[in-house]
FIDRENKOL-892904 format. One record per residue: x negated, y negated, z of N, C-alpha, C, O in turn; residue in one letter. Coordinates in nm, 3 decimals. Layout:
<tormars>
X|Y|Z|X|Y|Z|X|Y|Z|X|Y|Z|A
...
</tormars>
This chain:
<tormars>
-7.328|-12.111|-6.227|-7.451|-12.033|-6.245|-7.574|-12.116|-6.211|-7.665|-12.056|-6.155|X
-7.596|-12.294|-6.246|-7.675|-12.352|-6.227|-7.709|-12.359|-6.101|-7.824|-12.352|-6.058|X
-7.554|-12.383|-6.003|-7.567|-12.425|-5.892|-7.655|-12.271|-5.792|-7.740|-12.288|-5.704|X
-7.617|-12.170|-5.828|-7.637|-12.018|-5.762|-7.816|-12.042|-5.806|-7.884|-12.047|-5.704|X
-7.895|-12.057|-5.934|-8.023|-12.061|-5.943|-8.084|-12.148|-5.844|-8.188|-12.113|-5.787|X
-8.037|-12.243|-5.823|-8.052|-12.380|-5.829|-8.047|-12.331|-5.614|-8.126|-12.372|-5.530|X
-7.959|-12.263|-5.599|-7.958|-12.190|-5.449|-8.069|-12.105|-5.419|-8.145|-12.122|-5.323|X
-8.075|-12.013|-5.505|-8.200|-11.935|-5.522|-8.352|-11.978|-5.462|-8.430|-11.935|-5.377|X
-8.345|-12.096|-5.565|-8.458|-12.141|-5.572|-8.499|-12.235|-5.454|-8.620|-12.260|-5.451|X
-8.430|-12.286|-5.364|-8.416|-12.360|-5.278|-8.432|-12.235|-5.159|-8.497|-12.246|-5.054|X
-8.387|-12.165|-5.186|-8.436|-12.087|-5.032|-8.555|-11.983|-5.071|-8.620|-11.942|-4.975|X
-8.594|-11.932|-5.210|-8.663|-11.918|-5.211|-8.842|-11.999|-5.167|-8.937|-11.931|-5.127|X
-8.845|-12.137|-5.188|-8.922|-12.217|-5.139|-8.888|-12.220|-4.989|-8.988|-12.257|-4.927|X
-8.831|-12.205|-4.943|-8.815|-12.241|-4.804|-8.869|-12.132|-4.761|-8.960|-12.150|-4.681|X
-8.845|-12.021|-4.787|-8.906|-11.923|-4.737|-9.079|-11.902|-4.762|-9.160|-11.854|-4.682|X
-9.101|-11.947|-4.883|-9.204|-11.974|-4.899|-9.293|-12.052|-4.777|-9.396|-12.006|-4.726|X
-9.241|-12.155|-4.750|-9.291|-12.247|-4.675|-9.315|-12.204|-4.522|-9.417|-12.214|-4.454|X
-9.198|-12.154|-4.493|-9.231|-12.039|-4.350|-9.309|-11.955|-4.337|-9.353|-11.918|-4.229|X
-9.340|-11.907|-4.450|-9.451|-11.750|-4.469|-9.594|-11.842|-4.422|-9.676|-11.823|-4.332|X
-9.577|-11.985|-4.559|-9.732|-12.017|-4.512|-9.761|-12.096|-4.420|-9.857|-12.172|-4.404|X
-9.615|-12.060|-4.323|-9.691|-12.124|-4.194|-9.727|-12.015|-4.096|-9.820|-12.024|-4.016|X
-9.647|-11.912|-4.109|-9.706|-11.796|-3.989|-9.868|-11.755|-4.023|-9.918|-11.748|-4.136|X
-9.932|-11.731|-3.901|-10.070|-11.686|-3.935|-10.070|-11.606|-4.000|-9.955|-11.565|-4.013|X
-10.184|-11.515|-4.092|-10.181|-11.421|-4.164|-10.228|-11.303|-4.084|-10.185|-11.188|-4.080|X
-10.360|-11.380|-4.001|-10.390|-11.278|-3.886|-10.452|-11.297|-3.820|-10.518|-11.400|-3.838|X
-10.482|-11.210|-3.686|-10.482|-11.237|-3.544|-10.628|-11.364|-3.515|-10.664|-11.432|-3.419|X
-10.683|-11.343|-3.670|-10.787|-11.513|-3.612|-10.728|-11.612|-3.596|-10.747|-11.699|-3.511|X
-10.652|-11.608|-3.676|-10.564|-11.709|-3.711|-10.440|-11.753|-3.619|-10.382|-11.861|-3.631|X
-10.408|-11.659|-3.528|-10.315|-11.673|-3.446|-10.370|-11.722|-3.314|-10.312|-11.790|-3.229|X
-10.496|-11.673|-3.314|-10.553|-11.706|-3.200|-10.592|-11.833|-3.158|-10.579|-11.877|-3.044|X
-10.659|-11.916|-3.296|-10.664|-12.024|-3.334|-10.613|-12.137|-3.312|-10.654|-12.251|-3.289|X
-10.467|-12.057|-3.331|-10.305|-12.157|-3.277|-10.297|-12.153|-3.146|-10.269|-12.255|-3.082|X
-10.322|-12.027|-3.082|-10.263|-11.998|-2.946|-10.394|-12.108|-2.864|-10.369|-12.166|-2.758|X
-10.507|-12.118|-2.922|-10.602|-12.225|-2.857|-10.553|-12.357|-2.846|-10.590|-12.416|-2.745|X
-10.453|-12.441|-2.950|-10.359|-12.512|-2.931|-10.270|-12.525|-2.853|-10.243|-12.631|-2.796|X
-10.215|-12.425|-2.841|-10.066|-12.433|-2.748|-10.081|-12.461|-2.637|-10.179|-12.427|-2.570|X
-9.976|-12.537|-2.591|-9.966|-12.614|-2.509|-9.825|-12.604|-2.423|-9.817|-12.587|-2.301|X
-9.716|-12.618|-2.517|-9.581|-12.602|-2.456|-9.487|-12.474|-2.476|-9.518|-12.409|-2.576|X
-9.378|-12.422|-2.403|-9.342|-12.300|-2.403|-9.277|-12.257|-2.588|-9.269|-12.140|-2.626|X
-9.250|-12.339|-2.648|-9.245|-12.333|-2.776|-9.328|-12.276|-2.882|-9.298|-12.227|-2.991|X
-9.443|-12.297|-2.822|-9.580|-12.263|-2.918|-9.604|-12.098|-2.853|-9.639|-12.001|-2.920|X
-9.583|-12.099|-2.741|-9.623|-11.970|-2.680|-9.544|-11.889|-2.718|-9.594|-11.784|-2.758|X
-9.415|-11.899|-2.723|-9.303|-11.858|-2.806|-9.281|-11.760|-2.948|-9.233|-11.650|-2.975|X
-9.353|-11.879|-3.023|-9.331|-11.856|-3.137|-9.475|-11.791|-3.169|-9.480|-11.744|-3.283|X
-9.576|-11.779|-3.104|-9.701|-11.723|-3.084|-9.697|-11.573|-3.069|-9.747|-11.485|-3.139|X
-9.606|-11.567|-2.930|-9.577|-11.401|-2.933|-9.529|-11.352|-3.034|-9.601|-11.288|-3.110|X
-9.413|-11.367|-3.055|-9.355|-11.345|-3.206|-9.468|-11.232|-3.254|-9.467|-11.109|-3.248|X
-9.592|-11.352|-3.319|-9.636|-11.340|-3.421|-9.760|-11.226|-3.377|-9.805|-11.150|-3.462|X
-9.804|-11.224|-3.251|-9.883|-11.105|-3.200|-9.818|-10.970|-3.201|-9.878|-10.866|-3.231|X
-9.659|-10.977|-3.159|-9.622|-10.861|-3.163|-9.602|-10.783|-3.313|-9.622|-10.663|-3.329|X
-9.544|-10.908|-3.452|-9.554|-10.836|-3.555|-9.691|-10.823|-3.592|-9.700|-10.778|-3.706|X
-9.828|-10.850|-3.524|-9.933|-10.822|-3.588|-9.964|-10.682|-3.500|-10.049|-10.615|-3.559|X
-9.918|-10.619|-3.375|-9.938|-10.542|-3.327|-9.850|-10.412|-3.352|-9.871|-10.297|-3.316|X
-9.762|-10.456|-3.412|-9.661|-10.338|-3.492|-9.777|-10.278|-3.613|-9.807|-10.164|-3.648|X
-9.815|-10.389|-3.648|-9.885|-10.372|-3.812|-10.018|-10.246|-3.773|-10.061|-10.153|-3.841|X
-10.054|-10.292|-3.642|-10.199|-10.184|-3.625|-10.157|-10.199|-3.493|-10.190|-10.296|-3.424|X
-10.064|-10.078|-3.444|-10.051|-10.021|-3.321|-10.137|-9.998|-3.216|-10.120|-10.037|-3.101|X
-10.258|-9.913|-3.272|-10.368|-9.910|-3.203|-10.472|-9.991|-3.137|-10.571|-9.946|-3.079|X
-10.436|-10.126|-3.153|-10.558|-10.211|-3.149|-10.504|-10.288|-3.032|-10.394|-10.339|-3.050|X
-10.577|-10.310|-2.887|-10.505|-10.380|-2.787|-10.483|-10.550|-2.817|-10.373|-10.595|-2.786|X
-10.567|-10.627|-2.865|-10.574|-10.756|-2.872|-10.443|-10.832|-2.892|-10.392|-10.928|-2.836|X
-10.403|-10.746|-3.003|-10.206|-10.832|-3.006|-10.138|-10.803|-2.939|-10.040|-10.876|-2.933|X
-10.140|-10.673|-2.838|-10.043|-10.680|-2.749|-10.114|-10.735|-2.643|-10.040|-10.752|-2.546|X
-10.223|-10.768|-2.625|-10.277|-10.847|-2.491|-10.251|-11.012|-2.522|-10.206|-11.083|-2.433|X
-10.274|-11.049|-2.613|-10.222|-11.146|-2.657|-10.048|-11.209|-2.632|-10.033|-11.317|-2.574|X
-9.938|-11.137|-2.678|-9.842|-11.119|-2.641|-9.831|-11.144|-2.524|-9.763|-11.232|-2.472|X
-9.909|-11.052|-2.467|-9.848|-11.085|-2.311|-9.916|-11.189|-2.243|-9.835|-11.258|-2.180|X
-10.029|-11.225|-2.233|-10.051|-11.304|-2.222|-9.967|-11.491|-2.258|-9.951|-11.593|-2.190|X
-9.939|-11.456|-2.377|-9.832|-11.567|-2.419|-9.708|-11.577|-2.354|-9.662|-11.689|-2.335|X
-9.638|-11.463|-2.311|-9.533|-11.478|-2.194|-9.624|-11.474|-2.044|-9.561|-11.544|-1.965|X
-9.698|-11.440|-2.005|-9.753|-11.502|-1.879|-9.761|-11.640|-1.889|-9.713|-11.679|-1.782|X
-9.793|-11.731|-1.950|-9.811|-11.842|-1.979|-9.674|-11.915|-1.978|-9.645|-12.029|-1.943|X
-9.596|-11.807|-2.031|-9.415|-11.935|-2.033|-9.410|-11.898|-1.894|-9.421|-11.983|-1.806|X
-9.394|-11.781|-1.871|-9.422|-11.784|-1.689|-9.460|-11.858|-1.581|-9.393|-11.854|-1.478|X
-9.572|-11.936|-1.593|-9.687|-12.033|-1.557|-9.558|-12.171|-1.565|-9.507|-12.228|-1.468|X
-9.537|-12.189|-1.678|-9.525|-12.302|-1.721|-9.337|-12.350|-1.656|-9.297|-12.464|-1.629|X
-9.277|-12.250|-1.649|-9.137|-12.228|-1.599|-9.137|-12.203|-1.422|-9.040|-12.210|-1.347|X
-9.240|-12.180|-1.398|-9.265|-12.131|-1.260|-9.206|-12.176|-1.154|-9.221|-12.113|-1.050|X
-9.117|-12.309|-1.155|-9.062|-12.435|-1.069|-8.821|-12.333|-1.076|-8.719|-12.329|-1.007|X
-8.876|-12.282|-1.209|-8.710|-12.212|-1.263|-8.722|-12.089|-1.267|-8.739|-12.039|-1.378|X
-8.717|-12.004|-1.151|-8.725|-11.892|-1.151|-8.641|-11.811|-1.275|-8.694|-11.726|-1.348|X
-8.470|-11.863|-1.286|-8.411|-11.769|-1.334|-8.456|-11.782|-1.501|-8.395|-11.720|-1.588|X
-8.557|-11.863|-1.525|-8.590|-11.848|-1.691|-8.700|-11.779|-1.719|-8.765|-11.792|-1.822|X
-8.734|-11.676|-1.597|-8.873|-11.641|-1.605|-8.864|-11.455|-1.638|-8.937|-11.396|-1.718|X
-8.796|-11.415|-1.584|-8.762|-11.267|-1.594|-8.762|-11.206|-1.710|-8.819|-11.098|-1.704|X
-8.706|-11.241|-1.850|-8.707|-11.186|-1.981|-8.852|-11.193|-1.983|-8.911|-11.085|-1.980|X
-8.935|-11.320|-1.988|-9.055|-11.287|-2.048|-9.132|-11.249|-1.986|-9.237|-11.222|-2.046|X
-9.130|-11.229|-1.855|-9.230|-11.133|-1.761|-9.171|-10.959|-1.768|-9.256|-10.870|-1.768|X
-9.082|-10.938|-1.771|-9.077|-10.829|-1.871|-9.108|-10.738|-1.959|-9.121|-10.616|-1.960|X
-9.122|-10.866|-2.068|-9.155|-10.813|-2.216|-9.354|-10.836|-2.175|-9.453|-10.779|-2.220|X
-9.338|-10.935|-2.084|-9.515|-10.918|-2.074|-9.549|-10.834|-2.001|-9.671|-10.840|-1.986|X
-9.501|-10.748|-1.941|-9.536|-10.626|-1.830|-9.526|-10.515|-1.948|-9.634|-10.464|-1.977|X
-9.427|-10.476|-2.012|-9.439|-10.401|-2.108|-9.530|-10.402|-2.221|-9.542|-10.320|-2.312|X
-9.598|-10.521|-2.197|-9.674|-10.545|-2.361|-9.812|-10.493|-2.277|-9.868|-10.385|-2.298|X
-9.843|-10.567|-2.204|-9.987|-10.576|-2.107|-9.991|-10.375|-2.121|-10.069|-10.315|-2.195|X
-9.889|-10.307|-2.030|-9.889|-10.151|-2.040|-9.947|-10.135|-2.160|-10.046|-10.062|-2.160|X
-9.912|-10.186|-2.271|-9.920|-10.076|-2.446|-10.103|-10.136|-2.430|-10.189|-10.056|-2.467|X
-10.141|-10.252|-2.384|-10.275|-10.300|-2.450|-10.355|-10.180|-2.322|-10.443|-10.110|-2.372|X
-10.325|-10.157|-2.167|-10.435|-10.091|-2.113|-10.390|-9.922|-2.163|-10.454|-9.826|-2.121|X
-10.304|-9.910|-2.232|-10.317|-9.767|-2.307|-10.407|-9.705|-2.367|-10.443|-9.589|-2.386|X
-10.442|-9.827|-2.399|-10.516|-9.778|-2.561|-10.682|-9.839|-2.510|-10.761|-9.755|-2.553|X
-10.720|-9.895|-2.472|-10.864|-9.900|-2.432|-10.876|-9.824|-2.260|-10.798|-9.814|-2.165|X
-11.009|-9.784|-2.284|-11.089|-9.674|-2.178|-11.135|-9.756|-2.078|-11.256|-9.769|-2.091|X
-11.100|-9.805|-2.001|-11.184|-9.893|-1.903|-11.330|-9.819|-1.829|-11.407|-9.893|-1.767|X
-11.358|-9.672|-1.842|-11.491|-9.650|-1.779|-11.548|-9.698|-1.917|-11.670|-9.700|-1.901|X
-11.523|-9.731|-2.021|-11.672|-9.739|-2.151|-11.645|-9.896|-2.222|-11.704|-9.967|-2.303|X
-11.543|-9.900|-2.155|-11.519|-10.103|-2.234|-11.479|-10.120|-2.107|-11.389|-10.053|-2.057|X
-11.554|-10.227|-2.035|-11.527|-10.237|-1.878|-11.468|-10.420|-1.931|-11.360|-10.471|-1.902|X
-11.545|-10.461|-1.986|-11.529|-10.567|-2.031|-11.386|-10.592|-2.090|-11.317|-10.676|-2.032|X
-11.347|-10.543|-2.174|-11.202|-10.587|-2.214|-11.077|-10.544|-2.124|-10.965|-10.594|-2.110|X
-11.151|-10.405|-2.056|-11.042|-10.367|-1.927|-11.019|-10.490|-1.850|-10.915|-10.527|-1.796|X
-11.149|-10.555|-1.854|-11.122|-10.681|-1.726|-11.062|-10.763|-1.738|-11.010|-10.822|-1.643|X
-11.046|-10.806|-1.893|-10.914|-10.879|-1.932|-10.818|-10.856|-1.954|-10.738|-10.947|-1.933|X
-10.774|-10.752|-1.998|-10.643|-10.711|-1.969|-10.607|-10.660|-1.816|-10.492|-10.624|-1.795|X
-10.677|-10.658|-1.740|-10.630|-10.674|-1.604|-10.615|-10.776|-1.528|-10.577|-10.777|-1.411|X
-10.657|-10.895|-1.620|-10.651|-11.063|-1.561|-10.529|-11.081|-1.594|-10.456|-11.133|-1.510|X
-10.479|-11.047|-1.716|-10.340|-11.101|-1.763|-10.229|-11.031|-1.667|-10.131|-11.086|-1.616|X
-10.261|-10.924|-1.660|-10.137|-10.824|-1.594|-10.135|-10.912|-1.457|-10.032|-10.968|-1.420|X
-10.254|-10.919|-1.388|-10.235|-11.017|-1.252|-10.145|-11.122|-1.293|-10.057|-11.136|-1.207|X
-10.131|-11.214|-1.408|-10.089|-11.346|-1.406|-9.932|-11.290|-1.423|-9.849|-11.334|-1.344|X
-9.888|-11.183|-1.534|-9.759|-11.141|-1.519|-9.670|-11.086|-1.417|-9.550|-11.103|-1.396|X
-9.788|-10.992|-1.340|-9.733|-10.966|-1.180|-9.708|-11.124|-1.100|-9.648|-11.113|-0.993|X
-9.735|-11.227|-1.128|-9.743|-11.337|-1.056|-9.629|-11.437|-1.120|-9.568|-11.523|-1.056|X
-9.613|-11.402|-1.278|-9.473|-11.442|-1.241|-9.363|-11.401|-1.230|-9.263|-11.458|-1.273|X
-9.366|-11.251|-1.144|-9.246|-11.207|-1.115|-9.200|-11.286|-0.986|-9.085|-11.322|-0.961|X
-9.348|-11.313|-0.884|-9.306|-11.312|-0.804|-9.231|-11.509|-0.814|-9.155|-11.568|-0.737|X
-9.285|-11.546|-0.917|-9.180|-11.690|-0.934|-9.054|-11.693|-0.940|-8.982|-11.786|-0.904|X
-9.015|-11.576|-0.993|-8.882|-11.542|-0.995|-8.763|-11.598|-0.900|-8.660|-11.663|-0.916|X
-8.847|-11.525|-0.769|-8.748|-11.557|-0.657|-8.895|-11.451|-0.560|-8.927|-11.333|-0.548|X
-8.961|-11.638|-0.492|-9.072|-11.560|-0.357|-9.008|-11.450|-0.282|-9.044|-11.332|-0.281|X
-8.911|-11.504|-0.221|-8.862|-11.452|-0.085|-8.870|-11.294|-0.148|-8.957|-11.217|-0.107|X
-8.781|-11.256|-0.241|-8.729|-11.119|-0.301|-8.842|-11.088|-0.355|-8.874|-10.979|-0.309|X
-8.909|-11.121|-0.417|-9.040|-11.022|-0.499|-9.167|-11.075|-0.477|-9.254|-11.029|-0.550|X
-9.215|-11.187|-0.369|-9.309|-11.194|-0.310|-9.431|-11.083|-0.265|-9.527|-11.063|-0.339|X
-9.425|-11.055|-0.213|-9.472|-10.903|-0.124|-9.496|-10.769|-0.232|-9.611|-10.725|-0.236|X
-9.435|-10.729|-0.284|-9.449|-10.650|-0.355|-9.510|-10.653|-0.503|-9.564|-10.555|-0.553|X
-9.491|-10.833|-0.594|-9.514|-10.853|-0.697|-9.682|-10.921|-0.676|-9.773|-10.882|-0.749|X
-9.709|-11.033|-0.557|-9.814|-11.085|-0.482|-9.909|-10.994|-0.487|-10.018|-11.013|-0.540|X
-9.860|-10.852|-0.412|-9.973|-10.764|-0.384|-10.009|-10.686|-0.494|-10.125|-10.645|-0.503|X
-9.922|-10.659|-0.582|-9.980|-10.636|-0.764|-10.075|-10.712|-0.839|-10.167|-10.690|-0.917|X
-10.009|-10.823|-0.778|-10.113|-10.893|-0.849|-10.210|-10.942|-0.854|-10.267|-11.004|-0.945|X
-10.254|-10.900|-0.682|-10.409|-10.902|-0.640|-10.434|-10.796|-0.689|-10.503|-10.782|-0.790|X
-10.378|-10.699|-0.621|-10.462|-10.583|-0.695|-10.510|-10.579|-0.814|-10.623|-10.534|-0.831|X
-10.455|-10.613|-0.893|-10.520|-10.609|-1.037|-10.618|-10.697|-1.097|-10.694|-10.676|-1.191|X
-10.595|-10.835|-0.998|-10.728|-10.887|-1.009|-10.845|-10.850|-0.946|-10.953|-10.894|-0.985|X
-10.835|-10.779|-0.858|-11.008|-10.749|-0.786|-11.002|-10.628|-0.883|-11.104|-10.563|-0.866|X
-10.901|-10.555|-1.006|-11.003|-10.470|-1.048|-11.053|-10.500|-1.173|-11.134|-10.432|-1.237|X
-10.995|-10.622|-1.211|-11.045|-10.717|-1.353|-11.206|-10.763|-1.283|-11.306|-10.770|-1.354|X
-11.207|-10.795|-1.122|-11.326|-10.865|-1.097|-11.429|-10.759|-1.097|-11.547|-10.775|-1.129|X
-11.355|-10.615|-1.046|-11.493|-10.502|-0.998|-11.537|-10.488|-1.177|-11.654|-10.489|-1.216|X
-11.445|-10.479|-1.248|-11.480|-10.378|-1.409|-11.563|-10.492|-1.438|-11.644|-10.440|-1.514|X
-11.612|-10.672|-1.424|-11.638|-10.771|-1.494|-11.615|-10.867|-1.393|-11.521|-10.946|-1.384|X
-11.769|-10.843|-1.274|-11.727|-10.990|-1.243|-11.750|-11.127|-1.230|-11.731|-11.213|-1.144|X
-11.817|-11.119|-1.388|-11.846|-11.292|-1.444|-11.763|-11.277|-1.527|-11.811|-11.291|-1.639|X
-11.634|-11.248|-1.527|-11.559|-11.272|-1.638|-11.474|-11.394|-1.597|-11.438|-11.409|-1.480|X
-11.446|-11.474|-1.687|-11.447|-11.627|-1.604|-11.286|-11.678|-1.633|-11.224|-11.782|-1.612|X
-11.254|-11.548|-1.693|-11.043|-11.580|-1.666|-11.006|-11.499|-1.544|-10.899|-11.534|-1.493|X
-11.051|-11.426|-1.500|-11.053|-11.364|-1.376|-11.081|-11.454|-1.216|-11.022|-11.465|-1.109|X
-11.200|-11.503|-1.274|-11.237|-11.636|-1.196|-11.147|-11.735|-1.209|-11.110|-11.788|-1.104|X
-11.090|-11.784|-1.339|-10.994|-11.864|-1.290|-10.852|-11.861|-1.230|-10.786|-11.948|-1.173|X
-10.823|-11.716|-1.264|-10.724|-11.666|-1.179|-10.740|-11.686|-1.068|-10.680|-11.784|-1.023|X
-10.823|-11.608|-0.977|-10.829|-11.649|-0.898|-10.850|-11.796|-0.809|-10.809|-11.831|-0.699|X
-10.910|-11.843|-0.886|-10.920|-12.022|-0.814|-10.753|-12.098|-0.788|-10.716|-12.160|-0.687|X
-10.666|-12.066|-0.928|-10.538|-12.079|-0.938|-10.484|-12.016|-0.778|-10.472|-12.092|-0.681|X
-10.464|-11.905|-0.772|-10.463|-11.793|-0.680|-10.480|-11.873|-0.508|-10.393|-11.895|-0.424|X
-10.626|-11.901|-0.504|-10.655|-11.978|-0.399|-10.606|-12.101|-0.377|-10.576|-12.139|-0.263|X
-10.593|-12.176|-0.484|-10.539|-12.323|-0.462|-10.427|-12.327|-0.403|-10.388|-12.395|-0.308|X
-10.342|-12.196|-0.506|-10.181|-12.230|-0.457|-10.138|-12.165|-0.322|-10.026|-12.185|-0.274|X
-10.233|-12.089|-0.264|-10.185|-12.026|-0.196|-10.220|-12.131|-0.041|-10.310|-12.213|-0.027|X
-10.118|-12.093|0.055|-10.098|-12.172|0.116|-10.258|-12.091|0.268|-10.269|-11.970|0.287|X
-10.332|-12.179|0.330|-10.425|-12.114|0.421|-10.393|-12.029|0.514|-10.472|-11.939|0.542|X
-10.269|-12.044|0.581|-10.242|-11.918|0.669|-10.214|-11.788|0.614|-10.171|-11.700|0.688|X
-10.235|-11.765|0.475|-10.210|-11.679|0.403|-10.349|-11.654|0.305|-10.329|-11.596|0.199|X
-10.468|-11.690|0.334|-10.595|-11.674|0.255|-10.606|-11.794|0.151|-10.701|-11.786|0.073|X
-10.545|-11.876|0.142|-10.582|-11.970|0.049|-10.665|-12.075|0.119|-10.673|-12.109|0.237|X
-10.736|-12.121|-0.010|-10.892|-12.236|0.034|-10.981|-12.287|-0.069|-11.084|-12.262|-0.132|X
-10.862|-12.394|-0.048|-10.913|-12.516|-0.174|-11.058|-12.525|-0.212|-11.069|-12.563|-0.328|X
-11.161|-12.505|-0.157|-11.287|-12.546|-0.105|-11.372|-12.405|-0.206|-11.480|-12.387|-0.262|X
-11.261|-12.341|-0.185|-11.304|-12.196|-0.287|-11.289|-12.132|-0.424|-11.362|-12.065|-0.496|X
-11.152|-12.184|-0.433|-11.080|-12.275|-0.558|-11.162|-12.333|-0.607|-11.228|-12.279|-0.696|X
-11.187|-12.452|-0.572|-11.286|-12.555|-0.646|-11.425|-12.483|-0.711|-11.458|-12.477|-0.829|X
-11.489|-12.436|-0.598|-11.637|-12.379|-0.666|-11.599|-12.230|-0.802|-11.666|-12.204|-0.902|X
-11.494|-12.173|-0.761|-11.441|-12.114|-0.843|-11.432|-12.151|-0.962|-11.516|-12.128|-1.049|X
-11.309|-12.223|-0.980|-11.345|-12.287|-1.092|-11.418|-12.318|-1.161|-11.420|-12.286|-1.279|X
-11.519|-12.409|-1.091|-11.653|-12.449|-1.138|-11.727|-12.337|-1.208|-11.790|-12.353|-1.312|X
-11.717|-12.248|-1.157|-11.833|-12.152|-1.219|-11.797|-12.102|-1.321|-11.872|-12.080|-1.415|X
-11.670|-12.074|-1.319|-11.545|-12.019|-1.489|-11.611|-12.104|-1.543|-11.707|-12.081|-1.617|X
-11.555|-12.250|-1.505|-11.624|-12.324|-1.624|-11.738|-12.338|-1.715|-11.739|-12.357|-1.836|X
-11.863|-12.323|-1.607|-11.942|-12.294|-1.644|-12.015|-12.175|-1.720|-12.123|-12.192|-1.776|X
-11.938|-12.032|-1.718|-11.936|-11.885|-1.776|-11.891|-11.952|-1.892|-11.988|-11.940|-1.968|X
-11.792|-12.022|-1.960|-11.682|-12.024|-2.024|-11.786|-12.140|-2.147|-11.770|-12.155|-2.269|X
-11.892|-12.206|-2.051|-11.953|-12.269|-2.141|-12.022|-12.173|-2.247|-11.998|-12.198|-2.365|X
-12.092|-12.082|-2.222|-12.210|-12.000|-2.284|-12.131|-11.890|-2.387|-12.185|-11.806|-2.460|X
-11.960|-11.921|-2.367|-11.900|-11.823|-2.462|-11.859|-11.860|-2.603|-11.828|-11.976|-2.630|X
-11.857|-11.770|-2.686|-11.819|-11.803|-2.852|-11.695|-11.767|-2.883|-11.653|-11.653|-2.902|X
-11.631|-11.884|-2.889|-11.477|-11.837|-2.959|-11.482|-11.766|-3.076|-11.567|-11.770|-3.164|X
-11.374|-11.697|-3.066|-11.341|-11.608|-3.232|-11.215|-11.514|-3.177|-11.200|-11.539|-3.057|X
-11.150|-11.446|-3.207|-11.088|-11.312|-3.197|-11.074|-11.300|-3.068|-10.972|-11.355|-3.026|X
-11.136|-11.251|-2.993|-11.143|-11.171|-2.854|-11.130|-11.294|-2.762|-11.165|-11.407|-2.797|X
-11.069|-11.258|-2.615|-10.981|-11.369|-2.514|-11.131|-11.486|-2.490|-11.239|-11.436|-2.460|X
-11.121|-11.613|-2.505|-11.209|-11.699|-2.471|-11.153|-11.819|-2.390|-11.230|-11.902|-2.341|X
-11.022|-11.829|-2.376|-10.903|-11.887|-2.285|-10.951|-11.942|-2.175|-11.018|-11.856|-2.117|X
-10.951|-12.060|-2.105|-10.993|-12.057|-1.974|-11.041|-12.211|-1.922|-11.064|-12.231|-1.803|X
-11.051|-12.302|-2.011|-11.143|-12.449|-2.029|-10.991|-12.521|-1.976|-10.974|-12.573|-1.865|X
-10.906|-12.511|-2.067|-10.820|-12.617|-2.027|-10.778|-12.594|-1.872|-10.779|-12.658|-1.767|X
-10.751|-12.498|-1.907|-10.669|-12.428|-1.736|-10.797|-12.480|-1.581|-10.764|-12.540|-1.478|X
-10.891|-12.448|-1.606|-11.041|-12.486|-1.519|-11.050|-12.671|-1.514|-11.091|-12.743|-1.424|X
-11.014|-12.694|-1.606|-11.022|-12.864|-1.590|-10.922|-12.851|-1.534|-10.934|-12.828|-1.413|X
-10.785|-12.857|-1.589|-10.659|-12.886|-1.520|-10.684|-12.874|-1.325|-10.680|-12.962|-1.240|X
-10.706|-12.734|-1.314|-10.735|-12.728|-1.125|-10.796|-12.837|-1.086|-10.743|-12.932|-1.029|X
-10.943|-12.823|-1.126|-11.047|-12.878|-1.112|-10.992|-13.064|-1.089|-11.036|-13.113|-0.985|X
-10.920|-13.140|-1.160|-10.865|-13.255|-1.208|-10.744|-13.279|-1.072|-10.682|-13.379|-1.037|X
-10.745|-13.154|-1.025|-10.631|-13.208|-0.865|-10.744|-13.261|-0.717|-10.715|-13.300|-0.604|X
-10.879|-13.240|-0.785|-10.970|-13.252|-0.634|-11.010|-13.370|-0.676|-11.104|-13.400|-0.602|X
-10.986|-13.487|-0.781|-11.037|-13.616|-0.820|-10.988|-13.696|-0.753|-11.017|-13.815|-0.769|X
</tormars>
């Protein structure tokens, strides 16, 4: 009987200890996700957007969030195509539920971010495998960035999409380092005059990182 309390109580604390590590809510997650760094954190990040987006269905931020967090393992896997497909997936499906629910003619502004992310998830389909989903996933995923740029276009994750966009892309195909670069630059600079909290402010590390290949 001692030993069974004595069990109890031991996973009761443990569980304890897990609770107070998950965020409580989406400031708080966001907070973390400003941290993250490796596909682990992004990981265990979604997770925690999607049970905050179960909790209030209606509200796009956790499922833009979400997906966003698998665009990012996307990004980060981009060299291993075949580990990329589950979470570009679940981020194509998540990105859908967030432009459901906001109006892009009367919030042009948050349309424009959730149309930055959907570009980055269309982009890592096409990591998948170029040859096979090049062309079709590529051209999604411009598209959706010139309409993140028309709805918002000082929005400066859009801008850095695109600089990404230009860098990697090879010149006989529209890419131009030279454009990239000032690109960047200017995200960066948008990205200065913004106030973190809640809503997407993402964009500093990623803008140095480019920026840090022309040194």
């Amino acid at each position: 009987m001692k030993k069974t309390i004595l069990s109890l109580l031991m996973l009761f604390s443990f569980s304890a200890i897990v609770w107070a590590q998950q965020p409580a809510s989406l400031g708080e997650a966001v907070r973390q996700l400003d941290k993250a760094a490796a596909v682990k954190d992004f990981e265990a990040l979604e997770k925690t957007f999607v049970s905050l987006a179960e909790k209030q269905p209606q509200f796009w931020l956790p499922w833009y969030y979400a997906a966003y967090c698998n665009a990012r393992i996307g990004f980060l896997y981009q060299d291993d195509g075949e580990k990329i497909e589950p979470y570009s997936n679940k981020g194509e499906e998540q990105i859908n539920r967030a432009v459901s629910l906001v109006d892009s003619a009367s919030h042009k502004a948050w349309s424009s971010e959730i149309y930055t992310v959907m570009s980055m998830v269309y982009r890592t389909k096409v990591f998948i495998n170029p040859m096979t989903y090049g062309r079709k996933y590529g051209s999604l995923s411009e598209k959706y960035l010139q309409v993140a740029r028309q709805l918002a276009p000082e929005n400066p994750r859009a801008l850095y999409v695109q600089a990404w966009v230009k860098y990697y892309t090879p010149k006989l195909w529209g890419g131009d380092k030279q454009l990239a670069k000032e690109l960047a630059g200017k995200s960066l600079a948008l990205l200065a005059k913004e106030q973190t909290g809640d809503t997407p402010h993402w964009g500093k590390a990623e803008n140095e990182a480019l920026l840090s290949k022309f040194r």
